[in-house]
Structure formats: structure tokens, C-alpha cells
N, CA, C and O atoms as a Tripos MOL2 file, in Angstrom:
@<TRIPOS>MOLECULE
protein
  148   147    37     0     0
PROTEIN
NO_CHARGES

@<TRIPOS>ATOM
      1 N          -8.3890   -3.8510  -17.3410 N.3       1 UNK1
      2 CA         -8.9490   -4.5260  -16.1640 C.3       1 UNK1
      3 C          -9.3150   -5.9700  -16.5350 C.2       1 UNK1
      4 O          -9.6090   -6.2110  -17.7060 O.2       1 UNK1
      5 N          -9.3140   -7.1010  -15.4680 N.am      2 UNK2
      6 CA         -9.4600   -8.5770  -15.5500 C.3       2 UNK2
      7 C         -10.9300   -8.3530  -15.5690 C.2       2 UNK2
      8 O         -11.5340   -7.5880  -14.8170 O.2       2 UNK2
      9 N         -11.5560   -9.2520  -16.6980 N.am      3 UNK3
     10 CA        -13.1970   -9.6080  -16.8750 C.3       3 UNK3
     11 C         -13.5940  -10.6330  -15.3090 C.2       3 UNK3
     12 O         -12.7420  -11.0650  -14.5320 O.2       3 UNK3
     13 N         -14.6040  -10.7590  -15.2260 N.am      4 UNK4
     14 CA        -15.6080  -11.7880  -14.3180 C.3       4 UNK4
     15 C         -14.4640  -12.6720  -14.4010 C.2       4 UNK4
     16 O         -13.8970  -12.9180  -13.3370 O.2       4 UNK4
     17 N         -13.9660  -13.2540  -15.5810 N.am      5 UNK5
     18 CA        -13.3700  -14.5220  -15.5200 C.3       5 UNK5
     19 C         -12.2790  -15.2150  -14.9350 C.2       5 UNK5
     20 O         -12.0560  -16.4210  -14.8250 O.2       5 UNK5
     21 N         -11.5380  -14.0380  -14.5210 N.am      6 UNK6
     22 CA        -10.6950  -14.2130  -13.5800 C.3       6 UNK6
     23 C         -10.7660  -13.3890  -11.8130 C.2       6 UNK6
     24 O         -10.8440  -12.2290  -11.4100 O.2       6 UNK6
     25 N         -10.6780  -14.8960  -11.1000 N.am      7 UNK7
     26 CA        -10.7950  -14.5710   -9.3040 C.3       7 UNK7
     27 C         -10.0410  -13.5960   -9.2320 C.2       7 UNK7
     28 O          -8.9570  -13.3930   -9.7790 O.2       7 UNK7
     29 N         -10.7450  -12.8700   -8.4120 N.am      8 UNK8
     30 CA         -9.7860  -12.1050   -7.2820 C.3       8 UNK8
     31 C          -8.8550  -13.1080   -6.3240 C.2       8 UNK8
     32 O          -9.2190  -14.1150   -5.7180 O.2       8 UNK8
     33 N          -7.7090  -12.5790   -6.3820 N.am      9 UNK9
     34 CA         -6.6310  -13.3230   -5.6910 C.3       9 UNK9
     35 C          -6.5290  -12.1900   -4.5090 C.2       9 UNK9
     36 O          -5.7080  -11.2740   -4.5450 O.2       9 UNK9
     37 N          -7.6610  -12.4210   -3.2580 N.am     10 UNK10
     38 CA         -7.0980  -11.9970   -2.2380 C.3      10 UNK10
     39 C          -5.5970  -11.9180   -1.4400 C.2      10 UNK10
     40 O          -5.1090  -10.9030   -0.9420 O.2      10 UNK10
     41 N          -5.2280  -12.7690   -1.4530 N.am     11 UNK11
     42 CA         -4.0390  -12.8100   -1.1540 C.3      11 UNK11
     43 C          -3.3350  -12.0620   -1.4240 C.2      11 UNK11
     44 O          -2.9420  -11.3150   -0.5280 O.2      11 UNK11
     45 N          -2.7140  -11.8510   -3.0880 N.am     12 UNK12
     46 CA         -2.4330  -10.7150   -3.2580 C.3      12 UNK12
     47 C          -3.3270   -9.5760   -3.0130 C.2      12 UNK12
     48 O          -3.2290   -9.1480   -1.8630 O.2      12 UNK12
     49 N          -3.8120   -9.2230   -3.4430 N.am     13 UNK13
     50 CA         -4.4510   -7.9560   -2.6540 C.3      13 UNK13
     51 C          -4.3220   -7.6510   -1.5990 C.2      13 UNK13
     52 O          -4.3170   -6.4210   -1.5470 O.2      13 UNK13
     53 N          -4.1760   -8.2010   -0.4180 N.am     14 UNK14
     54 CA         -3.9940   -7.7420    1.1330 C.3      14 UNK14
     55 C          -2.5520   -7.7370    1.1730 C.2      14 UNK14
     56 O          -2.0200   -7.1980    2.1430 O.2      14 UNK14
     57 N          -1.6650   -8.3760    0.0550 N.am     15 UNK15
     58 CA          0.0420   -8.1900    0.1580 C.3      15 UNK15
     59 C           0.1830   -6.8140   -0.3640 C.2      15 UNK15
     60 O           1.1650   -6.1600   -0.0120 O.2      15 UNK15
     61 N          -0.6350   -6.3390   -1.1150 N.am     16 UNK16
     62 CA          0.1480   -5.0490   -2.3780 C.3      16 UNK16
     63 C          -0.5350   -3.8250   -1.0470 C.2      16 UNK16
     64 O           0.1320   -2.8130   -0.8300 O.2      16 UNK16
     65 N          -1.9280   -4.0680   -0.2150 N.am     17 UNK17
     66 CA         -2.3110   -3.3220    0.3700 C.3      17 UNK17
     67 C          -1.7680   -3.0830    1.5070 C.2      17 UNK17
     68 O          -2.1000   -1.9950    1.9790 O.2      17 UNK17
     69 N          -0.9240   -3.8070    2.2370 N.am     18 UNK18
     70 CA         -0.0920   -3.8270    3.4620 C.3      18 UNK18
     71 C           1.1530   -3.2760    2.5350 C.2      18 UNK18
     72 O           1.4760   -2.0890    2.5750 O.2      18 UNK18
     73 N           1.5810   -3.8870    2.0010 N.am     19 UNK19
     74 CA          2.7620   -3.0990    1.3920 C.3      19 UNK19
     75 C           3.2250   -1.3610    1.0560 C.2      19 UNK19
     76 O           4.2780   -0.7340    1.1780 O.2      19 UNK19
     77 N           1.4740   -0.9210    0.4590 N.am     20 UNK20
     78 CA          1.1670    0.2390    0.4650 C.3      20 UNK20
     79 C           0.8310    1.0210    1.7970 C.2      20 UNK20
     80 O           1.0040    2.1870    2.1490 O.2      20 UNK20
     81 N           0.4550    0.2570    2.2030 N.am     21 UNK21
     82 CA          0.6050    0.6680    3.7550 C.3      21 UNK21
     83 C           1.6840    0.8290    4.3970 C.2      21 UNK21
     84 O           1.9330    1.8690    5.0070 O.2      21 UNK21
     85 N           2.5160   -0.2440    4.3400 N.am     22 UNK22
     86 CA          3.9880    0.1760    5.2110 C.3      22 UNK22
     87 C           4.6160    1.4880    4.5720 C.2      22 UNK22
     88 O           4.9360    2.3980    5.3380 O.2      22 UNK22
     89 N           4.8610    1.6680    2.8070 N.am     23 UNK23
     90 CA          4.9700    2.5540    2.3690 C.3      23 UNK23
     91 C           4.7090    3.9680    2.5180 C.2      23 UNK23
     92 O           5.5830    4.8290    2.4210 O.2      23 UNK23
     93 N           3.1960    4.2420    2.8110 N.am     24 UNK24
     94 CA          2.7100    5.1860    2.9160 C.3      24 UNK24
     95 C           2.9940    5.8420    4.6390 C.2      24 UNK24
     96 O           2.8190    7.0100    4.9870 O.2      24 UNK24
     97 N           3.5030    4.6110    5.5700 N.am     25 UNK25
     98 CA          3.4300    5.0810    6.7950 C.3      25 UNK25
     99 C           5.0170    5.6740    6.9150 C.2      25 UNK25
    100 O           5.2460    6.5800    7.7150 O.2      25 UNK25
    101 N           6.0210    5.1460    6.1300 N.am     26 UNK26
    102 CA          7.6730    5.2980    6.1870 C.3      26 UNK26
    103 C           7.1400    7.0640    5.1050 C.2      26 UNK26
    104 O           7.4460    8.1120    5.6720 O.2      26 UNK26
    105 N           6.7340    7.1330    4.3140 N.am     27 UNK27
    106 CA          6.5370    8.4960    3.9320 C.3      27 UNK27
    107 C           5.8120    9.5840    4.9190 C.2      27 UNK27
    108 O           6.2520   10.7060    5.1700 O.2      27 UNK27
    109 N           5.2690    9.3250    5.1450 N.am     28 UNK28
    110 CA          4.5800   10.0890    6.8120 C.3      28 UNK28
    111 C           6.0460   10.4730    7.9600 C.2      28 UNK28
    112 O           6.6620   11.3960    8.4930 O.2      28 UNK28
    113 N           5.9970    9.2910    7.8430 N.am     29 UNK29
    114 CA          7.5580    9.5730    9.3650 C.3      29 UNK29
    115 C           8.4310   10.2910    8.5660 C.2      29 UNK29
    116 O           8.4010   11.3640    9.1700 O.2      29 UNK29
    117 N           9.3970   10.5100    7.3790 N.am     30 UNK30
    118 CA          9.9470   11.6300    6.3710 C.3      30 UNK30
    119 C           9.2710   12.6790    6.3480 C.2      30 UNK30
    120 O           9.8000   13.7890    6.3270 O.2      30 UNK30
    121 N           8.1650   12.5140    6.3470 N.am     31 UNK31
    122 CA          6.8390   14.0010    6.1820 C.3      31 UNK31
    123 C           7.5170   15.0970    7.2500 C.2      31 UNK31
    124 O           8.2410   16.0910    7.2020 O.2      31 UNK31
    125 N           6.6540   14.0900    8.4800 N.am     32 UNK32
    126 CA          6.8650   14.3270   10.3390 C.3      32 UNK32
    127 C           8.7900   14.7650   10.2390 C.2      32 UNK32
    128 O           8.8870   15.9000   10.7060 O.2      32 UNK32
    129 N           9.5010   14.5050   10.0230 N.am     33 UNK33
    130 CA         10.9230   14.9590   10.3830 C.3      33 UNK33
    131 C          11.1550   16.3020    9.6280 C.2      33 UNK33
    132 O          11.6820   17.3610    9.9690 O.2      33 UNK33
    133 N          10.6200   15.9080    8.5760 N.am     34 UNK34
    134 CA         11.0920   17.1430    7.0530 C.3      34 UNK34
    135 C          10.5040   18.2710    7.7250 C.2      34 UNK34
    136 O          11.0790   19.3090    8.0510 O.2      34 UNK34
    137 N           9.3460   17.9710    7.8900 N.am     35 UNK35
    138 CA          7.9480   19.2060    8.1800 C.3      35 UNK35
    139 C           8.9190   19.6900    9.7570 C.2      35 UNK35
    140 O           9.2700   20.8670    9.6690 O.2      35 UNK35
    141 N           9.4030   18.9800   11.1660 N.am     36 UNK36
    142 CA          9.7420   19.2910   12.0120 C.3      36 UNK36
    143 C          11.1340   19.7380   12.3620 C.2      36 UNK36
    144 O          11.6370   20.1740   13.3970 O.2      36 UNK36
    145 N          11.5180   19.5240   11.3440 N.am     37 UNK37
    146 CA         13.3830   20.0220   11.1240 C.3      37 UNK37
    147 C          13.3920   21.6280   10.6940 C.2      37 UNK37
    148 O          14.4590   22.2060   10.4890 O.2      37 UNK37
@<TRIPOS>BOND
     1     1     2 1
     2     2     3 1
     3     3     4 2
     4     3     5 am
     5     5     6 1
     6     6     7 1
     7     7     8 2
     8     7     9 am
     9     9    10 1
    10    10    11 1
    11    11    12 2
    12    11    13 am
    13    13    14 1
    14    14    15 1
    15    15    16 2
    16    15    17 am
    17    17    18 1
    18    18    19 1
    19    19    20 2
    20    19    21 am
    21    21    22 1
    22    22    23 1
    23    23    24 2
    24    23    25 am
    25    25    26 1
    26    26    27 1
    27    27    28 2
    28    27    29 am
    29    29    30 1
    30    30    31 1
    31    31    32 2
    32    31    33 am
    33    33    34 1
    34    34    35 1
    35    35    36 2
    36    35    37 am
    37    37    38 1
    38    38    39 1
    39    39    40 2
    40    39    41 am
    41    41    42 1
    42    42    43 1
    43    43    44 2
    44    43    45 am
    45    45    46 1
    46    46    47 1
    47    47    48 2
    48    47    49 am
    49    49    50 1
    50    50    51 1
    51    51    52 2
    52    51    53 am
    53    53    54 1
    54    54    55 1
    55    55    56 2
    56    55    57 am
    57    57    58 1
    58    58    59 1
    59    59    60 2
    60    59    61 am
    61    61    62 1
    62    62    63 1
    63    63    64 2
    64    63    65 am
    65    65    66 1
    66    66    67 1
    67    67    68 2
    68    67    69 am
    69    69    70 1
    70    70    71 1
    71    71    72 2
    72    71    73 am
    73    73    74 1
    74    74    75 1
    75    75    76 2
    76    75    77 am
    77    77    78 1
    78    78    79 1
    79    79    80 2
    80    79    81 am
    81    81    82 1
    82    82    83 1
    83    83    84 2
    84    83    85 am
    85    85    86 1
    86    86    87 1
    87    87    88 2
    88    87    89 am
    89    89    90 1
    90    90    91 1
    91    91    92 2
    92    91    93 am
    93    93    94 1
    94    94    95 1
    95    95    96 2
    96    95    97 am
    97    97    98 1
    98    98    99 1
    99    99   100 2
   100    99   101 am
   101   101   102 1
   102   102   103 1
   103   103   104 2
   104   103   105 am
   105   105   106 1
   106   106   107 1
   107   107   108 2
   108   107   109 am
   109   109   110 1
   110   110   111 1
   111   111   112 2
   112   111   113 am
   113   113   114 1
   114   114   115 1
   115   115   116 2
   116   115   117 am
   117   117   118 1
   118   118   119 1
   119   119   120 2
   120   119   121 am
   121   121   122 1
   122   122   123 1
   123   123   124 2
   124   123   125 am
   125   125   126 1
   126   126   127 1
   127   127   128 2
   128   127   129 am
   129   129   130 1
   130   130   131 1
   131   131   132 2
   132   131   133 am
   133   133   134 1
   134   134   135 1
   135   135   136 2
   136   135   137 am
   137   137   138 1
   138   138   139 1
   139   139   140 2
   140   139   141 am
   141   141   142 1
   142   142   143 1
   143   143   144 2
   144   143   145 am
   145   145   146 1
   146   146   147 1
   147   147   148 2
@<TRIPOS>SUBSTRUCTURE
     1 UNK1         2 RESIDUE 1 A UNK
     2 UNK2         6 RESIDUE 1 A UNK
     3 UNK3        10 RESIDUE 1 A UNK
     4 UNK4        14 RESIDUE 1 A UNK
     5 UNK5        18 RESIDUE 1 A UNK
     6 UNK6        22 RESIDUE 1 A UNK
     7 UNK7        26 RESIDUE 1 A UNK
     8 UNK8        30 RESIDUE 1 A UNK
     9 UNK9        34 RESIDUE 1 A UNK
    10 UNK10       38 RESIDUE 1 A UNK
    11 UNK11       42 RESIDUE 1 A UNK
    12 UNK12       46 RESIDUE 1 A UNK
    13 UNK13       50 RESIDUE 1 A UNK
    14 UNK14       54 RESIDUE 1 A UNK
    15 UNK15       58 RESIDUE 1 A UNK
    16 UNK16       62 RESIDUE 1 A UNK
    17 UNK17       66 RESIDUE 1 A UNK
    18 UNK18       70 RESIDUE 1 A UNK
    19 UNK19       74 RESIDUE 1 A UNK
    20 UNK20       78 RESIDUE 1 A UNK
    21 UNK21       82 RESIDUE 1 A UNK
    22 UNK22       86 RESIDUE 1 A UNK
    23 UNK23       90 RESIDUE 1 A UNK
    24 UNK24       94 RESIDUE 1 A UNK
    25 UNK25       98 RESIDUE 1 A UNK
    26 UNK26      102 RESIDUE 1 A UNK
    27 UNK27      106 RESIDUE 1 A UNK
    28 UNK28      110 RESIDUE 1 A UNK
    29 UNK29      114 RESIDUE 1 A UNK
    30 UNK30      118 RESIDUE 1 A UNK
    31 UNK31      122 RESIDUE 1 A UNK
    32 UNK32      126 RESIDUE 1 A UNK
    33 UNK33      130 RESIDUE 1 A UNK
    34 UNK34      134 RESIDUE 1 A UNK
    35 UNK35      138 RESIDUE 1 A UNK
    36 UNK36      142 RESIDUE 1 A UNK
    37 UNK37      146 RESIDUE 1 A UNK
């Protein structure tokens, strides 16, 4: 893990977290078909 000494780079962070998000929502809709097929 980064000490105090280095910022948080929001930016990234809200990119890797939307990203994980789109991710996690395209695995859901596979879920929803798999699970309904």
C-alpha cells in the first residue's frame, strides 16, 4: 500500500470504479440469461 506520501489520484479511482462497475453489470446480464435459459 502507498504511505501518506502519496495523493490519492481520484481520478483514477472513479475510472477503475466505473470500470468495475460496467464489468460487474455485463456479468449480471450473463448471470440473468445463463440463470434464465
Amino acid at each position: 500500500m502507498v504511505g501518506p506520501k502519496f495523493p490519492i489520484d481520484w481520478n483514477r479511482v472513479l475510472d477503475v470504479l466505473f470500470a468495475l462497475l460496467s464489468v460487474a453489470r455485463e456479468l449480471i446480464e450473463i448471470l440473468k440469461l445463463w440463470l434464465g435459459a
